[in-house]
N, C-alpha and C positions, 0 to 999 in steps of 0.2 A: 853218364852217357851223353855225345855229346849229339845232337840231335837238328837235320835237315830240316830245311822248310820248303816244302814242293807250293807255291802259289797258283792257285786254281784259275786265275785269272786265264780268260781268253781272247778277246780284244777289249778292253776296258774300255766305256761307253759305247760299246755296239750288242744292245741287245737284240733279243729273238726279233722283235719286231723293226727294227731298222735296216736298212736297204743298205748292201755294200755292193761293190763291185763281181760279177761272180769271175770265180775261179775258170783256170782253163785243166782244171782235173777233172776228168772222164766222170759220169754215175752214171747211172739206170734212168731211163725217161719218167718209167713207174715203179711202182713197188705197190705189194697189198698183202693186205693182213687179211686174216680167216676170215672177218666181216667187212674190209673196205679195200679200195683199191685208190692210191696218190701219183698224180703227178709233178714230179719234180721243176722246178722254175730255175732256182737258181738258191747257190749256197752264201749266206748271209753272214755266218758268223764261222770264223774256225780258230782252231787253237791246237796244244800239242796232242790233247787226246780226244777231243770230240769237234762233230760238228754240227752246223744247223742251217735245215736248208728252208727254202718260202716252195711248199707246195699246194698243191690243193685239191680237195676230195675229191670222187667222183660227184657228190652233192652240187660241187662249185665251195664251199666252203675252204677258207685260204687255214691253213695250216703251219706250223713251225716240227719238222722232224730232224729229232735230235739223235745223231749215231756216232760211234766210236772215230776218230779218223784212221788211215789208210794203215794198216800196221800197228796200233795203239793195242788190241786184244793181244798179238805176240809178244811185244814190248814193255806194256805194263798193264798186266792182268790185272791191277786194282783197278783202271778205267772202267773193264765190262762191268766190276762189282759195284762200282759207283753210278754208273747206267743201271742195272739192277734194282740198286738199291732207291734210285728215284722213281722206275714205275714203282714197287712196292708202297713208297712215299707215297707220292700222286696220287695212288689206287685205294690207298684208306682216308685220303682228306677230300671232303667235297664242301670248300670254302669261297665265297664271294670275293675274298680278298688271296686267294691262292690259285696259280695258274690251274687249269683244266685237264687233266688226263684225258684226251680223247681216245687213244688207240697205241697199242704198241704189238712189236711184233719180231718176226728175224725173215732176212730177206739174204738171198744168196750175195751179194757182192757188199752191200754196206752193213751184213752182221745186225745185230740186235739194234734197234730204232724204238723211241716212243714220239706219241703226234700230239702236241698240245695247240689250242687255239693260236693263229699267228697277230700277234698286237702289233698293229703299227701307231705305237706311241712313244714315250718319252720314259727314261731311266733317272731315276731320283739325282745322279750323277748331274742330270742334266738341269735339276731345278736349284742344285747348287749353287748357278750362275745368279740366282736371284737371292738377297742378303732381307730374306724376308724374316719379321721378328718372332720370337716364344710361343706367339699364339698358333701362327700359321707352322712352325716346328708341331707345336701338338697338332695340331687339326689333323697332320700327316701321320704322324704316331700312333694316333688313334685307330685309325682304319690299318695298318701296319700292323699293329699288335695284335687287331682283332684276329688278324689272320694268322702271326706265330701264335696267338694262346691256342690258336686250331691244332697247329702242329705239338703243342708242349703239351695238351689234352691227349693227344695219341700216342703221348709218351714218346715221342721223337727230338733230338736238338735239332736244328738248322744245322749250324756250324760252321754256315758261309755268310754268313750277314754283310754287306757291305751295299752303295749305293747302285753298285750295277745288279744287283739280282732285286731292285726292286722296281718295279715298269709303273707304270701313270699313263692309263688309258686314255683315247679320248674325250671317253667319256666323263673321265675324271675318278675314276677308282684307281686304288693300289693293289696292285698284284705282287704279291711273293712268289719270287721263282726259284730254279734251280739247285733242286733238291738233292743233290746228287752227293751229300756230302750227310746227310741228314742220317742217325741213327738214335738207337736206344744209348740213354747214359751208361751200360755195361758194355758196349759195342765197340769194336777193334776201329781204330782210331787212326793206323797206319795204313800207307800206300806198298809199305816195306819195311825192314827192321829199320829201325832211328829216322824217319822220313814221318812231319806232322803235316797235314795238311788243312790246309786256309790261306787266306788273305791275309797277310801279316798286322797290316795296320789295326787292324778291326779285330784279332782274336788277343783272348785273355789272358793271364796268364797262364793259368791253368793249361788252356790249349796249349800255348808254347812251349812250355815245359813237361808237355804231354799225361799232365797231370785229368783228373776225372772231369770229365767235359758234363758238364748239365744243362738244364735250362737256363740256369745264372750266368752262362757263359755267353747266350745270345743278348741275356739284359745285356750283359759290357759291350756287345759289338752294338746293339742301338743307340745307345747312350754318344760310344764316341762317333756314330754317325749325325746324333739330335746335337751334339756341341761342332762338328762338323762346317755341319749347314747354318747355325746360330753364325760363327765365329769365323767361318773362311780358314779354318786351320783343326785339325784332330788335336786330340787334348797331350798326345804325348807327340806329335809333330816333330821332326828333327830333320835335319838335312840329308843324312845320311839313316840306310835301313838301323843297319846295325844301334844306332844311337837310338832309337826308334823303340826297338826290341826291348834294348838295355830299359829305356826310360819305363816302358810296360813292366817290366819284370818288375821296378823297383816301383809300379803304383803312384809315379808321381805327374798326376797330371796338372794341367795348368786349371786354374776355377774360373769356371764358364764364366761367372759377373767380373772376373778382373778381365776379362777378355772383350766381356758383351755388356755394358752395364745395365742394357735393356732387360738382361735375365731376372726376374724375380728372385726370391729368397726361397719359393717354393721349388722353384725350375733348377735354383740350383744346387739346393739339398738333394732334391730325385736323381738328378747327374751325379752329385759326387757319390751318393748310395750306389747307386750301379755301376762305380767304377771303383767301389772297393775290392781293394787284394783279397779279401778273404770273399767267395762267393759266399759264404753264408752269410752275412752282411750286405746283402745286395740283395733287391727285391724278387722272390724265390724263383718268377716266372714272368709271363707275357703278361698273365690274367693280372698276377700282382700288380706288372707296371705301368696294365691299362688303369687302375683304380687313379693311382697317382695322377695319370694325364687328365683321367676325367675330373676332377676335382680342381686341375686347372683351367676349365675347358667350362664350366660348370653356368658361365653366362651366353651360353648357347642351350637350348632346348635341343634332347636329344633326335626329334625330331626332323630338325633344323640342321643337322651336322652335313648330310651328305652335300645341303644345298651351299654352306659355308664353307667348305670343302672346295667347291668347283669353283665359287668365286675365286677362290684364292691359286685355283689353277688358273683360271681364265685369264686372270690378270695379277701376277703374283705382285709389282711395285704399284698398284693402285688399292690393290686390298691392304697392302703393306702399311701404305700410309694412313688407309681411314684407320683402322687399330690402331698407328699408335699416337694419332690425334685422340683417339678414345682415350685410350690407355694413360696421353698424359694430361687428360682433364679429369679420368678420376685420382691418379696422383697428385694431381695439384690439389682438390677438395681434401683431399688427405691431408697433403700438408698444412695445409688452412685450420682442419682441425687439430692438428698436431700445436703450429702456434697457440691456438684458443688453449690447449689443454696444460699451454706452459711448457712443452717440451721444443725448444730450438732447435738442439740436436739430431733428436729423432725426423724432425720436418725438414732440415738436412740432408738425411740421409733417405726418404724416402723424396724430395725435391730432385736428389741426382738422377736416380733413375725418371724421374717426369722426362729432364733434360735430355736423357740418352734417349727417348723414343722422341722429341719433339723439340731439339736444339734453338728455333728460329720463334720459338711462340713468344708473341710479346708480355701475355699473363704472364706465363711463366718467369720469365724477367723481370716484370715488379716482384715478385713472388723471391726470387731471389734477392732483391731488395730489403726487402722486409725481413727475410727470414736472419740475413745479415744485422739489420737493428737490434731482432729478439737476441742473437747468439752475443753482440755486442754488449747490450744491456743486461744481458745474465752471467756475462763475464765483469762485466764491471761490480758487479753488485758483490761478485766474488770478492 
């Protein structure tokens, strides 16, 4: 069968919380639900079947209400069931790291509506412009997952993963949004017969070929989001979709350390596990592949996380650099013992990576030096 890809996309970088132009299509001033009544502002985000507008309670409290667009319920009835299907979402998760269900409802002219807090922050989208390294990848991960293990706890997939449905508050949390794609792993999976739906880049095999969607199938879309942001490029990257597609089906991604050599050997085994063909092979869930991040992460007290966290929003290329000034003075001790211990090689290959997070250090460069004498000297001896 040969099988559609509808892309859920709506304006790619304009999330809930970012300001656009409003539209000159007609709404209602207010709308209200059995318990609340909103004032409309102006609509912020739209696309071919839903929209989102900046309102605000009678509270004063600013709002994001998300409804069907103009003709989307006659058109394509999977829309209302993907509305649906996210308050139901919404309405069983009550997660620090997942957007807020505040209100939903049906209102005579815009049809079924749900009202989540409105963020005016930043889309992980948008912190891709910063080439920050493995550690600050996890920092992000961390708090990211906490909140899909929320959802793979409820027995729910995502199924939308990608860097626009994840917001970055002022405050400095991550929110997971836009659930609207989100069901049980037995769960109909079509908008239509032969019609998959997701983000092409970011869904797994599996998804593509509409095979059983799980929780292993969001491991794969975070994964090619965490090599992403490492690497300024997705691991199966092509010019063209279709090549794209093809490359996903056939599992062949590019290895995060020939890309990044800042990666670790730990960062890049967890990548290439989550981007195995076979989901059973792939870390089972969220919970699973928060263990993994933590154990990268593990020179932070847990404690300590949320506040390393904001630094590294605060100032993503000044956090960027103390890490891996850190990062290549304890590489470099490493290597140091590596020579003491007789091994050239090994002090090598663990010397590269020093280099990749700290190109200009002058240790490092006798270090290079030397490591050159040891590999000389054990080659000769050969």
């Amino acid at each position: 069968m040969v099988l559609r890809i509808l892309v859920t996309d709506t304006r790619v970088g304009e999330p809930w919380g970012s300001a656009m132009t409003s539209s000159s299509v007609a709404f209602p001033a207010s709308i209200a639900s059995p318990t609340s009544s909103y004032t409309l502002v102006e609509r912020v985000v739209y696309g071919p079947t839903s929209e989102v507008y900046l309102g605000r309670r009678d509270d004063g409290l600013e709002v994001a209400i998300k409804c069907l667009a103009p003709g989307a319920a006659e058109h394509d009835p999977a829309a209302l069931a993907r509305l649906d299907r996210e308050v139901y979402a919404l309405g069983r998760l009550s997660h620090p790291n997942i957007i807020r269900l505040v209100d939903h409802g049906v209102e005579p002219h815009l049809g079924r509506f749900l009202v989540t807090p409105f963020v005016r922050g930043r889309t992980l989208r948008d912190l891709f412009a910063h080439r920050v390294g493995p550690e600050g990848v996890l920092l992000v991960l961390a708090q990211l997952l906490e909140g899909l293990a929320a959802v793979h706890g409820c027995g729910l997939v995502h199924r939308d993963l990608k860097p626009e449905n994840v917001l970055v508050t002022p405050a400095g949390r991550i929110l997971l949004i836009d659930l609207g794609l989100a069901l049980r792993p037995c769960g109909s999976r079509h908008t239509g017969s032969g019609v998959v739906v997701g983000s092409v880049p970011y869904m797994s095999p599996e998804q593509i070929e509409d095979g059983a969607v799980t929780a292993a199938s969001d491991v794969w879309s975070i994964a090619v989001m965490a090599q992403e942001w490492l690497t300024a490029r997705r691991p199966f990257q092509r010019e063209r979709e279709g090549e794209e597609v093809a490359a996903i089906l056939a599992c062949a991604p590019r290895p995060v350390a020939e890309e990044d050599p800042r990666a670790s050997p730990a960062f890049a085994q967890m990548i290439a596990a989550c981007l195995s063909c076979d989901p059973a092979a792939r870390p089972r869930d969220a919970a699973a592949l928060l263990e993994l991040v933590r154990a990268q992460i593990d020179w932070i007290a847990p404690s300590e996380l949320d506040a390393e966290l904001a630094a590294l929003l605060r100032d993503p290329a000044g956090y960027t650099r103390r890490r891996s000034r850190r990062r290549a003075q304890a590489l470099g001790a490493e290597t140091i013992a590596l020579l003491a211990r007789g091994d050239p090689f090994g002090a090598t290959r663990v010397l590269a990576s020093a280099l990749a997070h700290a190109p200009d250090d002058p240790k490092l460069a006798q270090l290079v030096k030397e490591v050159a004498r040891a590999s000389a000297g054990e080659g000769g001896a050969r």
